[in-house]
mmCIF file of the N, C-alpha and C atoms, coordinates in Angstrom:
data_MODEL
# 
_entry.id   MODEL 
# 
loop_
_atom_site.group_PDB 
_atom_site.id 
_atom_site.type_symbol 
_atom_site.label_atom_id 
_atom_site.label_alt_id 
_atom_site.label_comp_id 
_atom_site.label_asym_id 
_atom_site.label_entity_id 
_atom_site.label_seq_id 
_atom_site.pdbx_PDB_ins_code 
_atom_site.Cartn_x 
_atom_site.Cartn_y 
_atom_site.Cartn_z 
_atom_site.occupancy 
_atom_site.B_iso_or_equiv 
_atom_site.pdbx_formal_charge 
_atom_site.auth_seq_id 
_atom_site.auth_comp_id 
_atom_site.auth_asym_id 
_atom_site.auth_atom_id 
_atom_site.pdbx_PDB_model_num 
ATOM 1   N N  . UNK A 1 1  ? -10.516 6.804   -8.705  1.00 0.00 ? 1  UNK A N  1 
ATOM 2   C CA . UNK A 1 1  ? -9.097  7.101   -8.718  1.00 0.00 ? 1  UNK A CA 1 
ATOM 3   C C  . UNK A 1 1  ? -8.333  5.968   -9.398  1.00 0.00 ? 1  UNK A C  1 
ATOM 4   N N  . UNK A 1 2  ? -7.047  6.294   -10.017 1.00 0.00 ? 2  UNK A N  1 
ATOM 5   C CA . UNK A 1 2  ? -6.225  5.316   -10.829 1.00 0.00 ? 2  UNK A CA 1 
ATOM 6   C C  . UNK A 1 2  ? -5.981  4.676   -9.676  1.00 0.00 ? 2  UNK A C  1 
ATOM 7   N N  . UNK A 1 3  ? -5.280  4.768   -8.568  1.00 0.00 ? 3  UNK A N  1 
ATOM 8   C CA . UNK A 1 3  ? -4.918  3.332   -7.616  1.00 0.00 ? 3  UNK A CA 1 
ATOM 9   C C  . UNK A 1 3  ? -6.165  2.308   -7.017  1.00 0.00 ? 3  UNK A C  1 
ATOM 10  N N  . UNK A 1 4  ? -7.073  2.918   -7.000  1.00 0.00 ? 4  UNK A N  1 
ATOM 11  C CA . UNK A 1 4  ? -8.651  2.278   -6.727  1.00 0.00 ? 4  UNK A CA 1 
ATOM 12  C C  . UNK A 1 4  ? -8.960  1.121   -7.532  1.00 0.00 ? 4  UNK A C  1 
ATOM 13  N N  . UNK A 1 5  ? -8.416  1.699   -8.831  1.00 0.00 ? 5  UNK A N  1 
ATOM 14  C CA . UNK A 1 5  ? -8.719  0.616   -9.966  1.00 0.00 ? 5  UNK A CA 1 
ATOM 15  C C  . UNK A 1 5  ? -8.108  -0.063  -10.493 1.00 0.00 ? 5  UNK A C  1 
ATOM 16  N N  . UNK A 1 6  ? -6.798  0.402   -9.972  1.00 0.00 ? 6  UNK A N  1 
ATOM 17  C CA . UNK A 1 6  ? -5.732  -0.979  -9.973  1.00 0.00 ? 6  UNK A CA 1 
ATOM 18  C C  . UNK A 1 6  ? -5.787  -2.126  -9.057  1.00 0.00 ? 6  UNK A C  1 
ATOM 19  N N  . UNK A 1 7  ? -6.272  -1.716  -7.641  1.00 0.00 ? 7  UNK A N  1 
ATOM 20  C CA . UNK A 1 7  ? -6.171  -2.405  -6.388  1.00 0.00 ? 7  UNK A CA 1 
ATOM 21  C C  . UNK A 1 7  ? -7.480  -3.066  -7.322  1.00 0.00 ? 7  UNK A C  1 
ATOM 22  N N  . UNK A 1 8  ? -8.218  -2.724  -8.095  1.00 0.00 ? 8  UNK A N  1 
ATOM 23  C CA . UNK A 1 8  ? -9.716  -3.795  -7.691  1.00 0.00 ? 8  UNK A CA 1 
ATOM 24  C C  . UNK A 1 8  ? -9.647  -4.871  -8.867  1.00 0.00 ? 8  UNK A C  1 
ATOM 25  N N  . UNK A 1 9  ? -8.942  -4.592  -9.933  1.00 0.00 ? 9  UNK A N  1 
ATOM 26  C CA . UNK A 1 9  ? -8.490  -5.344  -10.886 1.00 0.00 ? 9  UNK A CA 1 
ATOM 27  C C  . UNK A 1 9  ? -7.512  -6.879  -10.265 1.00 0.00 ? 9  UNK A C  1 
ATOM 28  N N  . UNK A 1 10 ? -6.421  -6.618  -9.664  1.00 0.00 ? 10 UNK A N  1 
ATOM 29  C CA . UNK A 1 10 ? -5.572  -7.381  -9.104  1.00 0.00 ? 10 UNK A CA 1 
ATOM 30  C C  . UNK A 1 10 ? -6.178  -8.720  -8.732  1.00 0.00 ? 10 UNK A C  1 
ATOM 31  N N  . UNK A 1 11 ? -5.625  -9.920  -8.616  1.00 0.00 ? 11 UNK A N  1 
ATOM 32  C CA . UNK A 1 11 ? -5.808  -11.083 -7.877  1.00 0.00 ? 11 UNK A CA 1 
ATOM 33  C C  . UNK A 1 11 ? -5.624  -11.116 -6.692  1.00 0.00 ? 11 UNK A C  1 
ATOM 34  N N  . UNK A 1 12 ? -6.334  -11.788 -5.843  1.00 0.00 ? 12 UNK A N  1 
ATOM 35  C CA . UNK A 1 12 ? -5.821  -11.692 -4.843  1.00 0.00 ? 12 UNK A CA 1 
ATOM 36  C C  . UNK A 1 12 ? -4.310  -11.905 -3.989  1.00 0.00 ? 12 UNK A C  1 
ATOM 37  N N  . UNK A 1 13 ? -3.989  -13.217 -4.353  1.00 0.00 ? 13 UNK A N  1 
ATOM 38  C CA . UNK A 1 13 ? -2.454  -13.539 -4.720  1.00 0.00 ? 13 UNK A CA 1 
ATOM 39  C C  . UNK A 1 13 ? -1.699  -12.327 -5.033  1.00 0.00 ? 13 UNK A C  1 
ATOM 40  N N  . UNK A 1 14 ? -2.121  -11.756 -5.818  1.00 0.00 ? 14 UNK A N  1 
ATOM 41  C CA . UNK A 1 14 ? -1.350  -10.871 -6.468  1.00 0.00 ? 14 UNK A CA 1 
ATOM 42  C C  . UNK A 1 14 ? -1.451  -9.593  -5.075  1.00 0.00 ? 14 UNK A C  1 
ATOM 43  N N  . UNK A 1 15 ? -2.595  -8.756  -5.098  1.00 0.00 ? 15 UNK A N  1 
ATOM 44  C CA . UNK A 1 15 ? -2.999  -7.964  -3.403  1.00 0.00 ? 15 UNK A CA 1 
ATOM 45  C C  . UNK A 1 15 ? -1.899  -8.052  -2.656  1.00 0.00 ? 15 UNK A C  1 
ATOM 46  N N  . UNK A 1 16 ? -2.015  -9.675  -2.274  1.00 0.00 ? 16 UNK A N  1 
ATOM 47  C CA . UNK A 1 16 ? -1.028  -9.989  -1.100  1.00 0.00 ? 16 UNK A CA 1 
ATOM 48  C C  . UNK A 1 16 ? 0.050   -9.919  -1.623  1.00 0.00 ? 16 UNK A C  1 
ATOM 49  N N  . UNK A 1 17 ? 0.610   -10.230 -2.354  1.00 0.00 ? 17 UNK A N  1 
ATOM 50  C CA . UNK A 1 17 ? 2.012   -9.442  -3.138  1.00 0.00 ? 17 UNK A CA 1 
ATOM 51  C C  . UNK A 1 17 ? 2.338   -8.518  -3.133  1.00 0.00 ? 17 UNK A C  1 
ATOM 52  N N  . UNK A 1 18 ? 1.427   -7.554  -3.881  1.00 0.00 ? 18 UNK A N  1 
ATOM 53  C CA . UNK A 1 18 ? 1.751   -6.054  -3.552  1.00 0.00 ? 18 UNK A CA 1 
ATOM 54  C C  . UNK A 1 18 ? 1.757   -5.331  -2.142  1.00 0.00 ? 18 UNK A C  1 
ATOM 55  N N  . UNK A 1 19 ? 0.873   -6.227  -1.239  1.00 0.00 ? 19 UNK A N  1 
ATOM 56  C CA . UNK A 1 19 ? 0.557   -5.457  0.182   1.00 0.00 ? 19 UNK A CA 1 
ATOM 57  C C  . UNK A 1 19 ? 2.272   -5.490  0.957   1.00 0.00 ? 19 UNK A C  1 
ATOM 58  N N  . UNK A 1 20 ? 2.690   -7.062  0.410   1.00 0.00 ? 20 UNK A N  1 
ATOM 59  C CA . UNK A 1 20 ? 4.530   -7.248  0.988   1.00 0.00 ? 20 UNK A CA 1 
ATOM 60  C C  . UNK A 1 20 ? 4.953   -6.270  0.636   1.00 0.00 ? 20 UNK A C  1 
ATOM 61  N N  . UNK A 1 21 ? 4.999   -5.674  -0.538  1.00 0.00 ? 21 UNK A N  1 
ATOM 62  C CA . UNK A 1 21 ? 5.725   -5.043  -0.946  1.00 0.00 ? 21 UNK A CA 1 
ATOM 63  C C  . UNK A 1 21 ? 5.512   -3.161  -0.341  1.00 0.00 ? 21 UNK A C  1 
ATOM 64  N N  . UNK A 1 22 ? 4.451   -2.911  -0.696  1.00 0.00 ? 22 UNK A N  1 
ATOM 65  C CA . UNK A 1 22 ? 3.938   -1.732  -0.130  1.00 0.00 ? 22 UNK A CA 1 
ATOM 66  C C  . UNK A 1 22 ? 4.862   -1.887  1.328   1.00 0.00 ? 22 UNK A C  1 
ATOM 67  N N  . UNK A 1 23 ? 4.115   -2.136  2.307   1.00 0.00 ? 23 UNK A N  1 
ATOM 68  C CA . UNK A 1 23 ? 4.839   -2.423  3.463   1.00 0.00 ? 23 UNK A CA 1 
ATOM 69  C C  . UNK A 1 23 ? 6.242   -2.314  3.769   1.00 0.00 ? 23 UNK A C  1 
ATOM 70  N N  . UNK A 1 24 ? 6.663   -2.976  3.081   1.00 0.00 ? 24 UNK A N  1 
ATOM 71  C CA . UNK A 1 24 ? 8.642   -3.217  3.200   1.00 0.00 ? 24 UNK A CA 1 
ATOM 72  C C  . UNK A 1 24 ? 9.069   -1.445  2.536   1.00 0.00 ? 24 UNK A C  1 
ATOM 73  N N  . UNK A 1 25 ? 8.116   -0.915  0.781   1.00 0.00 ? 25 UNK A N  1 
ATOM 74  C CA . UNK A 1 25 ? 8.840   0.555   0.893   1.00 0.00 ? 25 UNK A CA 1 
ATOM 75  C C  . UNK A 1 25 ? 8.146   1.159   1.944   1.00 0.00 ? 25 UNK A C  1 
ATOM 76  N N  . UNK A 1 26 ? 7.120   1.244   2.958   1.00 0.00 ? 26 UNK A N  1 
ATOM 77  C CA . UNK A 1 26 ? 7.090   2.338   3.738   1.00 0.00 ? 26 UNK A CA 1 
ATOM 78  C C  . UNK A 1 26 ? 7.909   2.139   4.806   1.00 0.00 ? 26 UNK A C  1 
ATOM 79  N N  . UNK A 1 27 ? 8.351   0.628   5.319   1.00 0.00 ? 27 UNK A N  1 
ATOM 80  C CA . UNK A 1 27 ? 9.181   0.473   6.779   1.00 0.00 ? 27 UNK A CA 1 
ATOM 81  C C  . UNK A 1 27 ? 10.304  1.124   5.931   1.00 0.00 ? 27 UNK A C  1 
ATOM 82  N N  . UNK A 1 28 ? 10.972  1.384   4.518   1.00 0.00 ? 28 UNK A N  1 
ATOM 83  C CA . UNK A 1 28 ? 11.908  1.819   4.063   1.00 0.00 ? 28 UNK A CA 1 
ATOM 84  C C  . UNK A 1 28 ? 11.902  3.250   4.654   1.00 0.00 ? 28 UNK A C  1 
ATOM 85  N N  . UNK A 1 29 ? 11.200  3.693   3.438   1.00 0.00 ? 29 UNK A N  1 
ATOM 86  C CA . UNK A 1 29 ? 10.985  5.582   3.598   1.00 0.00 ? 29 UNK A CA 1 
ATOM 87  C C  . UNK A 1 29 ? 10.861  6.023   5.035   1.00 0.00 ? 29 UNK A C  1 
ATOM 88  N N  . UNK A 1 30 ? 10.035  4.853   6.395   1.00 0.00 ? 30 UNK A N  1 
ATOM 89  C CA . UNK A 1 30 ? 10.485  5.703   7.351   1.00 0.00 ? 30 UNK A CA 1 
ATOM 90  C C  . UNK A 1 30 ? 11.552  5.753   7.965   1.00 0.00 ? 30 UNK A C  1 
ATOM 91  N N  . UNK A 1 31 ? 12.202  4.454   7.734   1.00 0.00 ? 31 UNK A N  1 
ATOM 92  C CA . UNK A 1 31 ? 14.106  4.480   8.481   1.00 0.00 ? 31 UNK A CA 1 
ATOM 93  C C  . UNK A 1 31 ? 14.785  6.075   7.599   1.00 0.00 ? 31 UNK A C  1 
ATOM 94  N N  . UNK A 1 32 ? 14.393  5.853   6.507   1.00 0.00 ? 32 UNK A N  1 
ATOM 95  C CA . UNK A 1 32 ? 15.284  6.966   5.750   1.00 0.00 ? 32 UNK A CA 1 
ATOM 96  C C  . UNK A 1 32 ? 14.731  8.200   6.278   1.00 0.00 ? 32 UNK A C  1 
ATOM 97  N N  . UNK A 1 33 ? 13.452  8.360   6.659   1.00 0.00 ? 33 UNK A N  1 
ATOM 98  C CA . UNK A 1 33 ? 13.012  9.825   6.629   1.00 0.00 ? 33 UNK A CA 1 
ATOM 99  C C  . UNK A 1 33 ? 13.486  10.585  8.248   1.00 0.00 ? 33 UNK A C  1 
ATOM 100 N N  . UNK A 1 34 ? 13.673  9.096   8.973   1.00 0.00 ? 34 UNK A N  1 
ATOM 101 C CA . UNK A 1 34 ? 14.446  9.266   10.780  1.00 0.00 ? 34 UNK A CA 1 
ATOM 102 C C  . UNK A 1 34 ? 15.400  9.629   10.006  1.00 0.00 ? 34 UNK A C  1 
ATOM 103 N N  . UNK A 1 35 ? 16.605  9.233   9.532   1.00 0.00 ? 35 UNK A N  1 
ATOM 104 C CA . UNK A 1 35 ? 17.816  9.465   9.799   1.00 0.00 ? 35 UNK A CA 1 
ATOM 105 C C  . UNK A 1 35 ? 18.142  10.892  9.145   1.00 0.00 ? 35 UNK A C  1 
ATOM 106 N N  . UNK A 1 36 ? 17.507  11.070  7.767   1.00 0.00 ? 36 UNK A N  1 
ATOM 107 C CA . UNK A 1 36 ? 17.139  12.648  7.088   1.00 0.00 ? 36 UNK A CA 1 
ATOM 108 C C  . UNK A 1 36 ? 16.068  12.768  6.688   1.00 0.00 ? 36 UNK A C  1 
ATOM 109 N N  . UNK A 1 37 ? 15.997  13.843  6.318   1.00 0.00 ? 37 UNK A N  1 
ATOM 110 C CA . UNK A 1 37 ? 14.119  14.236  5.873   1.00 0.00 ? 37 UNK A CA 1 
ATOM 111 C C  . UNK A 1 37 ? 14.300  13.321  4.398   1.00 0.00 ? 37 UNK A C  1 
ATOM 112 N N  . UNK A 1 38 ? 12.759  13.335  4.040   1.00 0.00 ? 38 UNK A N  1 
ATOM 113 C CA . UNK A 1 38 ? 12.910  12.891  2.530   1.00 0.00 ? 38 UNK A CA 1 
ATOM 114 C C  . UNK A 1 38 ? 12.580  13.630  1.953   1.00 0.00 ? 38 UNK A C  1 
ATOM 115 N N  . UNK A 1 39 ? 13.140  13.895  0.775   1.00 0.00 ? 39 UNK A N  1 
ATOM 116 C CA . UNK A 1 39 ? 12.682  14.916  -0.152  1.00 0.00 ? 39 UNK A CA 1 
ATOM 117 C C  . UNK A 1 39 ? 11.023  15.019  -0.322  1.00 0.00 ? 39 UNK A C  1 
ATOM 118 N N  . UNK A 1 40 ? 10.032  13.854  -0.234  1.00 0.00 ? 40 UNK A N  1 
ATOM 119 C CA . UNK A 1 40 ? 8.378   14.352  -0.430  1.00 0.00 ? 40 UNK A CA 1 
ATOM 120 C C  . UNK A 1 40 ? 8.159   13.903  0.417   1.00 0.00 ? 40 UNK A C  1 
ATOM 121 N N  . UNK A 1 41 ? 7.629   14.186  1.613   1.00 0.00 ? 41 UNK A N  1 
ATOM 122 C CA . UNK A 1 41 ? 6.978   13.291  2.727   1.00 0.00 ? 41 UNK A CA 1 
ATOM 123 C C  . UNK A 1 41 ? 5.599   12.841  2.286   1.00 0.00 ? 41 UNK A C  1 
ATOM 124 N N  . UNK A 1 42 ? 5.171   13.334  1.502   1.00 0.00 ? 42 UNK A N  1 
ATOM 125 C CA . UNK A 1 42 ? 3.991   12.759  1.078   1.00 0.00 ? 42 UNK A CA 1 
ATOM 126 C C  . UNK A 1 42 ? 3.895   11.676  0.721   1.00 0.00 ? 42 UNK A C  1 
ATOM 127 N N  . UNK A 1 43 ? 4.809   11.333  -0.129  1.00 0.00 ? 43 UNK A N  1 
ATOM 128 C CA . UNK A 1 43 ? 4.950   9.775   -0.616  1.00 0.00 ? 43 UNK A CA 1 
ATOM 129 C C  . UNK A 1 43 ? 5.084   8.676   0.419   1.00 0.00 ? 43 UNK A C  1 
ATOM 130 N N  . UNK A 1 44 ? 5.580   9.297   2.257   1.00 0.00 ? 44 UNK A N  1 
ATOM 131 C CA . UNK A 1 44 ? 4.908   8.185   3.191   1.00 0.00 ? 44 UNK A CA 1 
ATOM 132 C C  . UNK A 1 44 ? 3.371   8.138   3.079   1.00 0.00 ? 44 UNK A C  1 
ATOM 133 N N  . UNK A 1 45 ? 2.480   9.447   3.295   1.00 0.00 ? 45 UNK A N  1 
ATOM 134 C CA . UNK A 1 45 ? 1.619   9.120   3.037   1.00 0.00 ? 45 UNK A CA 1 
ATOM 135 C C  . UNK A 1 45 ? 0.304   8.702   2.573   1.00 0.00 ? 45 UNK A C  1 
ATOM 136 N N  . UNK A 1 46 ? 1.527   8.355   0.994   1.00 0.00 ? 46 UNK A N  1 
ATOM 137 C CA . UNK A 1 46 ? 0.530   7.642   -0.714  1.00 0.00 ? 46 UNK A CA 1 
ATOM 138 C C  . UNK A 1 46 ? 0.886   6.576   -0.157  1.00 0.00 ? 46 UNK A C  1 
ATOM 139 N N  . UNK A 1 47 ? 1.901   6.027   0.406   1.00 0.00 ? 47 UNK A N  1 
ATOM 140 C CA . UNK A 1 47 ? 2.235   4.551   0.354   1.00 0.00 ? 47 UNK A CA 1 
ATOM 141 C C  . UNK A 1 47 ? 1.381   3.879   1.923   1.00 0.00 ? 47 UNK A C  1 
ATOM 142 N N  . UNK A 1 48 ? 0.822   4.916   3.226   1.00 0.00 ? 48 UNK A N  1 
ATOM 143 C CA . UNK A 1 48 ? -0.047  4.696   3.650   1.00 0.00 ? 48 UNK A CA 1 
ATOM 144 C C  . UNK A 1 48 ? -1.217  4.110   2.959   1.00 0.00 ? 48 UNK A C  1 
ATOM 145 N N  . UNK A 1 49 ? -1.900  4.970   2.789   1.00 0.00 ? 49 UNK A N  1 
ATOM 146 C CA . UNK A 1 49 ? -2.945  5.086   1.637   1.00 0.00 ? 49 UNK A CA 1 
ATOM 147 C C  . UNK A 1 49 ? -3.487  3.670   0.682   1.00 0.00 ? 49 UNK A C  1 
ATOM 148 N N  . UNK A 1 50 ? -2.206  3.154   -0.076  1.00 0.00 ? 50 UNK A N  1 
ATOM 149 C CA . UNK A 1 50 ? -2.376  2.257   -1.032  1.00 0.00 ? 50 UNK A CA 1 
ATOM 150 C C  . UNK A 1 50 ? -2.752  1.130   0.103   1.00 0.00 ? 50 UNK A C  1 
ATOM 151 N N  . UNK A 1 51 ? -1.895  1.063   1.077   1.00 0.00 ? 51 UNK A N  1 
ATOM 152 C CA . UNK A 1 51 ? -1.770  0.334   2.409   1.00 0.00 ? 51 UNK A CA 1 
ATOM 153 C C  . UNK A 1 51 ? -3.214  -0.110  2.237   1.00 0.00 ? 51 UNK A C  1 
ATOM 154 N N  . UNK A 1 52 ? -3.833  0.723   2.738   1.00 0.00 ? 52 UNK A N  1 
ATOM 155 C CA . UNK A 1 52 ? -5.264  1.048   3.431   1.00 0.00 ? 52 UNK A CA 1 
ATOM 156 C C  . UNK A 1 52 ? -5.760  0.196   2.335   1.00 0.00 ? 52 UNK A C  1 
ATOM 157 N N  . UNK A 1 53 ? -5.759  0.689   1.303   1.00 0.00 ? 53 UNK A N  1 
ATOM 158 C CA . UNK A 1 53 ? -6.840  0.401   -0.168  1.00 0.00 ? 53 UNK A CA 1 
ATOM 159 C C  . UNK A 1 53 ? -6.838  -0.840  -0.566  1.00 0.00 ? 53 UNK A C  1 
ATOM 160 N N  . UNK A 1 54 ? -5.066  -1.921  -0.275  1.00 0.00 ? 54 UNK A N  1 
ATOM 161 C CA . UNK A 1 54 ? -5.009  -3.242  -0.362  1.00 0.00 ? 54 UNK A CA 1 
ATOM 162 C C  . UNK A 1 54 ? -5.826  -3.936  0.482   1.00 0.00 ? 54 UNK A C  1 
ATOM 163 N N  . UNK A 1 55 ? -5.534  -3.398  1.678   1.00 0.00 ? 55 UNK A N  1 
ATOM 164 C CA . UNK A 1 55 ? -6.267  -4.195  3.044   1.00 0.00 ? 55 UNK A CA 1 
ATOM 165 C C  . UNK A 1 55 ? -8.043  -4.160  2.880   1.00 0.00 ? 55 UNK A C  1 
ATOM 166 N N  . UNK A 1 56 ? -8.529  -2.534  2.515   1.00 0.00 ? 56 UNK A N  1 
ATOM 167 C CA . UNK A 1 56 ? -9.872  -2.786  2.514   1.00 0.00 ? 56 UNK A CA 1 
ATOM 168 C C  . UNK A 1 56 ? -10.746 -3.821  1.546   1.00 0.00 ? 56 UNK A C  1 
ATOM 169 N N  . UNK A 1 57 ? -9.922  -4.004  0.230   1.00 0.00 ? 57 UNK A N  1 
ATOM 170 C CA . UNK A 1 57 ? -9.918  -4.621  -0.838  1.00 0.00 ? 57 UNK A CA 1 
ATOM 171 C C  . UNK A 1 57 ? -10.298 -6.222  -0.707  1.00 0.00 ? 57 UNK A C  1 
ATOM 172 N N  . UNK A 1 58 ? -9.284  -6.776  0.406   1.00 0.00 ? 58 UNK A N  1 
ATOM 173 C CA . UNK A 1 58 ? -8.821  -7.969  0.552   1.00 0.00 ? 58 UNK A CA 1 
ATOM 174 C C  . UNK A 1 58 ? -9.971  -8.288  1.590   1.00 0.00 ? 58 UNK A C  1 
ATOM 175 N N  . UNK A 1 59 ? -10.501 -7.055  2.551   1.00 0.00 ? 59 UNK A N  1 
ATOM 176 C CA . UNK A 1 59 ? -11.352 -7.459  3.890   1.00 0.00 ? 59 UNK A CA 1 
ATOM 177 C C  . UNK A 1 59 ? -12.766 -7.273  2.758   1.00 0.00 ? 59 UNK A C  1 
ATOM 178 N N  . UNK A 1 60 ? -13.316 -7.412  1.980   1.00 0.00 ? 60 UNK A N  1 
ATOM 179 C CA . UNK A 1 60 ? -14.607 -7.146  1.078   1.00 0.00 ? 60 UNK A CA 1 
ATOM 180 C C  . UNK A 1 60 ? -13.997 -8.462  0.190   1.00 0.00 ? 60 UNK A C  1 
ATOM 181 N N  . UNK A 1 61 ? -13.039 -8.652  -0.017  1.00 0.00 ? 61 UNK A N  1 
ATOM 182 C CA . UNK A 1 61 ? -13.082 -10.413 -0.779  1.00 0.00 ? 61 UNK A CA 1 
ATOM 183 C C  . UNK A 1 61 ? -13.578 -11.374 0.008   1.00 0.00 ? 61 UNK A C  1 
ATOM 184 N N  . UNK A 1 62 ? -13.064 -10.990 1.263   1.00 0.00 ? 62 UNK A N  1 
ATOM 185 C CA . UNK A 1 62 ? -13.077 -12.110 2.346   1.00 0.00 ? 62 UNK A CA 1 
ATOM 186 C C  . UNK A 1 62 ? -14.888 -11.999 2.351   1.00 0.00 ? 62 UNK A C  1 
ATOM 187 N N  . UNK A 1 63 ? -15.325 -11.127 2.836   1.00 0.00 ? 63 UNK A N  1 
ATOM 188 C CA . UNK A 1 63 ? -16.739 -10.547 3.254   1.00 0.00 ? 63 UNK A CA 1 
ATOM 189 C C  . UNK A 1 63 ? -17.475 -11.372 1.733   1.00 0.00 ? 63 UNK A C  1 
ATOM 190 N N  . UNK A 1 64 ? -17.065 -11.289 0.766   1.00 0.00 ? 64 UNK A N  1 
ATOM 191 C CA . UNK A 1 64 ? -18.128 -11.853 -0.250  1.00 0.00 ? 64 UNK A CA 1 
ATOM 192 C C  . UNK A 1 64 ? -18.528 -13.247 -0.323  1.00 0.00 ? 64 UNK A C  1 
ATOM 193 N N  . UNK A 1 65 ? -17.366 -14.040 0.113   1.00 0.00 ? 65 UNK A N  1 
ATOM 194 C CA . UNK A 1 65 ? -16.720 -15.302 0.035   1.00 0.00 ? 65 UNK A CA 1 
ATOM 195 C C  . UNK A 1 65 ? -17.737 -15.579 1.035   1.00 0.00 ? 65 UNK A C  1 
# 
């Protein structure tokens, strides 16, 4: 998958960058999706997802090391 192979390309530095970031839009999308629906709910959960794919990424760096 295209996000698979972005996550595996990345630095780690960088991972942990994106993982802040991931994080902060999903605590976003869910305040917004309480107060009204969101137009794709799915996109909470792609931004799950990437979640997952940073973290497993980062726990197999650690594991090689």
């Amino acid at each position: 998958m295209k996000t698979e192979l972005v996550v595996k390309e990345l630095s780690t530095p960088e991972l942990k960058d994106r993982l802040d970031v991931e994080k902060a839009e999903l605590n976003r999308m869910k305040l917004n999706h309480a107060i009204s629906p969101v137009e794709n709910p799915n996109l909470i959960k792609k931004h799950k997802r990437t979640i997952a794919r940073i973290l497993t990424e980062l726990r197999r760096r650690e594991m090689a090391v």
